[in-house]
C-alpha positions as a LaTeX table, in Angstrom:
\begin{tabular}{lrrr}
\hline
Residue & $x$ (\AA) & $y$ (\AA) & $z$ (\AA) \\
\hline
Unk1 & $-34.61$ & 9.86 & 3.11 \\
Unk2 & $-38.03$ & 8.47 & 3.04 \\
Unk3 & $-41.44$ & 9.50 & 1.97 \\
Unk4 & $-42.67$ & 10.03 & 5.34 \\
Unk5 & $-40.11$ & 12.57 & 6.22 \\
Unk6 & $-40.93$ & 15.85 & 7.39 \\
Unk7 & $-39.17$ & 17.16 & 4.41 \\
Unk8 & $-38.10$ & 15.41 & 1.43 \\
Unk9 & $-35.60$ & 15.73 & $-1.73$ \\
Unk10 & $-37.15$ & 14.12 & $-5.07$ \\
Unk11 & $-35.75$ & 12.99 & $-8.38$ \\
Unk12 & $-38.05$ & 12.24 & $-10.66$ \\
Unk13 & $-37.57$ & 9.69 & $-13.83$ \\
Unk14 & $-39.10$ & 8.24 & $-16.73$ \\
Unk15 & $-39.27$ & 4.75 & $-17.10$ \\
Unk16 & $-38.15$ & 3.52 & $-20.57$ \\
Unk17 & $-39.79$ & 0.38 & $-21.77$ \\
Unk18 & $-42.34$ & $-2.23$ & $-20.35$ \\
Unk19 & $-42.06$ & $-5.43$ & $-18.41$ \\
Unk20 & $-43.65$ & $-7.91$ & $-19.86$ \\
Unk21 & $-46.68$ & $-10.31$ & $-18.21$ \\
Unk22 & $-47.40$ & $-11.26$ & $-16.03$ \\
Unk23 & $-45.93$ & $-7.73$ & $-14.82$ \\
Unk24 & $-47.11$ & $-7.82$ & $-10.95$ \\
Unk25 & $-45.03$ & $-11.42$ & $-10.83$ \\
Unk26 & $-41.83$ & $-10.17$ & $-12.51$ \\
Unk27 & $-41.35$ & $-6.89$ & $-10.59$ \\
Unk28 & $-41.61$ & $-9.72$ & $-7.37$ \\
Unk29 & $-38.98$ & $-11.43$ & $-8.94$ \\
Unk30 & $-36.61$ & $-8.51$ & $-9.62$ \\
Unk31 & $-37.20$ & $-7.68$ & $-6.21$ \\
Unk32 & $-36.25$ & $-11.00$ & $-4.47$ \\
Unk33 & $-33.15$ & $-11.21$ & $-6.74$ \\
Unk34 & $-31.49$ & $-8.15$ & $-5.92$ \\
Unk35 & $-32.53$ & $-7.34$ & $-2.02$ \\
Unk36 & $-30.07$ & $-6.47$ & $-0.50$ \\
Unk37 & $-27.92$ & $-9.08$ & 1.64 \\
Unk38 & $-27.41$ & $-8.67$ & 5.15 \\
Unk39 & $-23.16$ & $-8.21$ & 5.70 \\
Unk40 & $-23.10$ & $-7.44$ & 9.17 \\
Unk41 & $-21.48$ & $-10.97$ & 9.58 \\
Unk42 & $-19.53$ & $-10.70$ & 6.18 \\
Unk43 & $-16.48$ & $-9.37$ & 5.32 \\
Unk44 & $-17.60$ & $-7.16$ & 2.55 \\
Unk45 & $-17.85$ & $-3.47$ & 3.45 \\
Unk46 & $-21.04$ & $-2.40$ & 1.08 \\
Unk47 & $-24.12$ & $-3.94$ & $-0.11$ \\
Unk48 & $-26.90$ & $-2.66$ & $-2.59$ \\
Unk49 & $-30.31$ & $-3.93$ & $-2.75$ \\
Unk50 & $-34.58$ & $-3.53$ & $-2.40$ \\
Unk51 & $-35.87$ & $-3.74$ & 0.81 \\
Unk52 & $-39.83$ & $-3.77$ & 1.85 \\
Unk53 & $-41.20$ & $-0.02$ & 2.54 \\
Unk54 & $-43.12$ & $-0.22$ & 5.54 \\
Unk55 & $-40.46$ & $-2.65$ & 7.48 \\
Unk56 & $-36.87$ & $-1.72$ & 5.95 \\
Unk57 & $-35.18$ & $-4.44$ & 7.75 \\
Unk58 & $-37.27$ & $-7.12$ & 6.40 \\
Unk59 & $-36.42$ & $-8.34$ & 2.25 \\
Unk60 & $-38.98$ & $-10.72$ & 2.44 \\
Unk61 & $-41.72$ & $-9.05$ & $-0.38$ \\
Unk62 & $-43.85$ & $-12.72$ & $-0.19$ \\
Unk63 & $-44.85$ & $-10.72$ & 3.39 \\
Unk64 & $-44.79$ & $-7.43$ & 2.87 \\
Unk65 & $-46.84$ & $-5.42$ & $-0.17$ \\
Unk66 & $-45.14$ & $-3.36$ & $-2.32$ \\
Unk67 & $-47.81$ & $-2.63$ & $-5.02$ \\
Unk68 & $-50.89$ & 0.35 & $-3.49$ \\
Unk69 & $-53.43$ & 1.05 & $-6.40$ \\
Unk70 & $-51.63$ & 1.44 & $-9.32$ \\
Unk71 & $-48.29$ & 1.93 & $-7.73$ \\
Unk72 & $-45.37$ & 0.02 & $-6.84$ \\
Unk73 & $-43.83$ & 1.40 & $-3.49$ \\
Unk74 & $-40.17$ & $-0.52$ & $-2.17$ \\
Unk75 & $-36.97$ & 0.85 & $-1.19$ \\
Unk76 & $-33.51$ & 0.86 & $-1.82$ \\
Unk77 & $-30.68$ & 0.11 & 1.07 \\
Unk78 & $-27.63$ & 0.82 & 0.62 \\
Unk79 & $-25.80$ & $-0.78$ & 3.41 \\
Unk80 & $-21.67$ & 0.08 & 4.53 \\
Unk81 & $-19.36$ & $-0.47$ & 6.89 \\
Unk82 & $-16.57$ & 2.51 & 7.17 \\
Unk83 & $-13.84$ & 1.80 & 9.67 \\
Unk84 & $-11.71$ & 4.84 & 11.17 \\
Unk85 & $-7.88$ & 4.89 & 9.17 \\
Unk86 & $-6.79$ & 5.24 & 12.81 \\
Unk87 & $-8.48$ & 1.94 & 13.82 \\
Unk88 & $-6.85$ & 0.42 & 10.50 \\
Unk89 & $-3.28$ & 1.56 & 11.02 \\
Unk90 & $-3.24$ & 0.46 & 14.94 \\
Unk91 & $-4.27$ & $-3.42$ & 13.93 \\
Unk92 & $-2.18$ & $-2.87$ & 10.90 \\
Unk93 & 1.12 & $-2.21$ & 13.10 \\
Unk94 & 0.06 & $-4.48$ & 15.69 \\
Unk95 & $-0.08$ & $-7.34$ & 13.04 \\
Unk96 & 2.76 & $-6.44$ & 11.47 \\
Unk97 & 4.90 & $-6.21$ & 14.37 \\
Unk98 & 3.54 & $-9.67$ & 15.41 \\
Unk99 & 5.09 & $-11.29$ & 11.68 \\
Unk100 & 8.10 & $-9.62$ & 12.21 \\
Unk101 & 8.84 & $-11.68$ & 15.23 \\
Unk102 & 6.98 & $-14.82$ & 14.42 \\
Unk103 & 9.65 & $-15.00$ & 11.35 \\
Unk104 & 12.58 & $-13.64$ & 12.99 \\
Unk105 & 13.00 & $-10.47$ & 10.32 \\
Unk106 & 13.42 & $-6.81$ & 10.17 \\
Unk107 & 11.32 & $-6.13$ & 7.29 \\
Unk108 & 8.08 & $-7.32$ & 5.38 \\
Unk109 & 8.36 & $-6.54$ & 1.66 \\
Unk110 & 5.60 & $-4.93$ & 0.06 \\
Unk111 & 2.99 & $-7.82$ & $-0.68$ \\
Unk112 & 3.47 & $-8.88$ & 2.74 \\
Unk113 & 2.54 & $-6.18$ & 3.65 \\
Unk114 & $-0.65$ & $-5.12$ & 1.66 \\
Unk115 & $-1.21$ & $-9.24$ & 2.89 \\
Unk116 & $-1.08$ & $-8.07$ & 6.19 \\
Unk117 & $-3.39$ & $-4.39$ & 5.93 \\
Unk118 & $-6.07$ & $-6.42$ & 3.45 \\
Unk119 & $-6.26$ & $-8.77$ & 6.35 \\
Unk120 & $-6.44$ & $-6.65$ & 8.87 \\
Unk121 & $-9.87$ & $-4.92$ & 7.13 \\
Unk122 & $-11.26$ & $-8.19$ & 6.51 \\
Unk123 & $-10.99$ & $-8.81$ & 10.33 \\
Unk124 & $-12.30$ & $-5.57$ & 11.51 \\
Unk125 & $-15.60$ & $-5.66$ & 8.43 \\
Unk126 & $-16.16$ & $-9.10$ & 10.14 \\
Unk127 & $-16.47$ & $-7.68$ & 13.72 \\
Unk128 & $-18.02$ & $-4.05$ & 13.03 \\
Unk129 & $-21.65$ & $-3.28$ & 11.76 \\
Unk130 & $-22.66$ & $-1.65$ & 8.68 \\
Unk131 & $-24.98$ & 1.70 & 8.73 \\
Unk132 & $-27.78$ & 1.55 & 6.53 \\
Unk133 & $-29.18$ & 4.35 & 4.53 \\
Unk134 & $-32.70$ & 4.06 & 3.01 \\
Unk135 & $-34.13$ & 5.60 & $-0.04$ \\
Unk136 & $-37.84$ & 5.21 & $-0.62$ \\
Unk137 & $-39.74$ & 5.04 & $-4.05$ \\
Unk138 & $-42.73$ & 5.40 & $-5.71$ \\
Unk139 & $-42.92$ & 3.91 & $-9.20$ \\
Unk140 & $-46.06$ & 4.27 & $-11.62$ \\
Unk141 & $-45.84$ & 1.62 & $-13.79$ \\
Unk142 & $-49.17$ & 2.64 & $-15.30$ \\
Unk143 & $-47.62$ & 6.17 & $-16.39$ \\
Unk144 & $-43.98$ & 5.18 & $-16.72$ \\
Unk145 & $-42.83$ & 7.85 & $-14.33$ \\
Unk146 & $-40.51$ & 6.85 & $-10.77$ \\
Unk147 & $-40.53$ & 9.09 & $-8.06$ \\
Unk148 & $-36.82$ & 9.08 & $-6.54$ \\
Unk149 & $-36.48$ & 10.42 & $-2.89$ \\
Unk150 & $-32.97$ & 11.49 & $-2.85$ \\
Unk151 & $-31.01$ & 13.65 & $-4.68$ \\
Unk152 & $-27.83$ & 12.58 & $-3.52$ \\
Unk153 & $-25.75$ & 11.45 & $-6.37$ \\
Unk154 & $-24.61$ & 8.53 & $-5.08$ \\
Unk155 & $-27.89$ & 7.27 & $-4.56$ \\
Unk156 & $-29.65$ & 7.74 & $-8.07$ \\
Unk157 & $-26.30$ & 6.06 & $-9.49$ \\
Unk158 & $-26.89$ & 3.06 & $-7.56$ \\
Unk159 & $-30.33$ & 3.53 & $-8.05$ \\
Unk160 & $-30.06$ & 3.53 & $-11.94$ \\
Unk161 & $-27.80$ & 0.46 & $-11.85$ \\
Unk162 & $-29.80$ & $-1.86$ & $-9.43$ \\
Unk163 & $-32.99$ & $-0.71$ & $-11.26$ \\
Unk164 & $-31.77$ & $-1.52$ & $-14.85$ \\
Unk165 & $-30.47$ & $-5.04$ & $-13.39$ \\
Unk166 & $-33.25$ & $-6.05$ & $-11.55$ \\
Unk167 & $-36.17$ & $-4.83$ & $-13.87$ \\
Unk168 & $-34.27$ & $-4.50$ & $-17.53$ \\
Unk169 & $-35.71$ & $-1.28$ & $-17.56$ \\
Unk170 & $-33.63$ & 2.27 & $-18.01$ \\
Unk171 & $-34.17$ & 5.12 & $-15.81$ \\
Unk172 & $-34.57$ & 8.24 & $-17.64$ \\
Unk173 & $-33.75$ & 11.22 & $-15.23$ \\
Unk174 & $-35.86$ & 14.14 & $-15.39$ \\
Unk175 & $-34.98$ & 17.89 & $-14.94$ \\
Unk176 & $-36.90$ & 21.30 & $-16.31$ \\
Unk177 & $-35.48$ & 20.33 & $-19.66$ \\
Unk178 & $-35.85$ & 17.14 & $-20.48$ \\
Unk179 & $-39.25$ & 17.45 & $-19.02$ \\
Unk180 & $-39.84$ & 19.93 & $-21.63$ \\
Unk181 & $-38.50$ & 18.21 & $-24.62$ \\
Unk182 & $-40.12$ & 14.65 & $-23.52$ \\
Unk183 & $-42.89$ & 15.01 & $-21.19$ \\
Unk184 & $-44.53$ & 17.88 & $-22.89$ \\
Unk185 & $-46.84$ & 19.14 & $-25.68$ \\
Unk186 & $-44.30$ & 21.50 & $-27.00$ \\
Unk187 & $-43.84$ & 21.50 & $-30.37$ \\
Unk188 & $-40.63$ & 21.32 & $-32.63$ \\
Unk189 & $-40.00$ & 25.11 & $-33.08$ \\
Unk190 & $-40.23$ & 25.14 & $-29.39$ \\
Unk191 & $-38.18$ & 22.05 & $-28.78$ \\
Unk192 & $-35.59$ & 24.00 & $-30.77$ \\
Unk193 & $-35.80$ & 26.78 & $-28.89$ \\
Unk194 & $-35.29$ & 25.35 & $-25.45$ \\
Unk195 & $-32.07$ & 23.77 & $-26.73$ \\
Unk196 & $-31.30$ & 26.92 & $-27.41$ \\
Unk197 & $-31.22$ & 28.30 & $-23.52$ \\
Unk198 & $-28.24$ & 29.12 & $-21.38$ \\
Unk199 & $-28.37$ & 29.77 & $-17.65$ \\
Unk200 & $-28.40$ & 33.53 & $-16.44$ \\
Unk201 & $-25.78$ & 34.12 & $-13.69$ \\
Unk202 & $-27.06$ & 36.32 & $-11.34$ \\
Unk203 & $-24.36$ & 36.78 & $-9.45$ \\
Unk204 & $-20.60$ & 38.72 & $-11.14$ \\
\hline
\end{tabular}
């Protein structure tokens, strides 16, 4: 889901800690280490990684800016290949059946066989494409706050890991209470309060 969407689902962080100078360079780095590889010629079946905002298919950041004003503004691709169990088990028997009479047997034993089916998927992740799914982000470095657009939690997993590797940085995720205790002027007696707050069913 992207920022430009007619509607949008947000998850807001905190950043914890600072990059160090020169910061503008290092966030380019980060971002060239981790983009995300192209598999659609590969055998893998998922790849994680930054991509450029305003041209998602394009990881080259030298070309395309990613910091407006005070913000940095890049994407996350998360990029997989799913092949149909049917598809699987019909190359699967096909192969198999194709052994069986190459070496003049009855039977495969079990690691022949899981030889055969791990085959098989690397065959059919060589020939199929993967479907990308893109999650665009806003990040204030300024402020220390990251604007998510997902909530899918899938996505802020991946986007928690890949940010943390890339930038050395920990993502901090933000709901009504933690943005009480942390990004507030609350005080302690009201701190303790929150904590103690349990959710109101409103339904028997």
């Amino acid at each position: 889901m992207g920022i430009l969407s007619s509607s949008v689902s947000i998850t807001q962080y905190r950043v914890e800690g600072k990059v160090s100078d020169p910061i503008i360079e290092r966030v380019a780095n980060g971002l060239k280490k981790y983009a995300v590889k192209d598999i659609d010629n590969d055998s893998s079946d998922k790849a994680v990684g930054w991509t450029c905002f305003f041209n998602p298919f394009n990881t080259d950041f030298s070309q395309s800016p990613f910091l407006t004003g005070a913000y940095f503004i890049f994407s996350m691709r998360i990029d997989k290949k799913a092949i149909p169990s049917k598809i699987i088990q019909k190359h699967y028997l096909l192969e198999m059946k194709k052994k069986l009479e190459i070496r003049g047997r009855d039977f495969l034993s079990k690691s022949e066989k899981k030889e055969i089916k791990d085959h098989v998927i690397h065959l059919l992740n060589l020939r199929i494409p993967a479907t990308p799914n893109i999650y665009d982000l806003i990040w204030n470095y300024e402020s220390g706050t990251l604007w998510f657009f997902s909530n899918l939690k899938g996505a802020n997993e991946e986007l928690e890991t890949l940010f943390a590797r890339s930038f050395n940085l920990k993502l901090l995720r933000l709901f009504p209470y933690s943005m009480a205790v942390l990004a507030s002027s609350l005080s302690d007696v009201q701190k303790d309060a929150i904590s103690q707050f349990t959710p109101t069913r409103f339904t028997e």
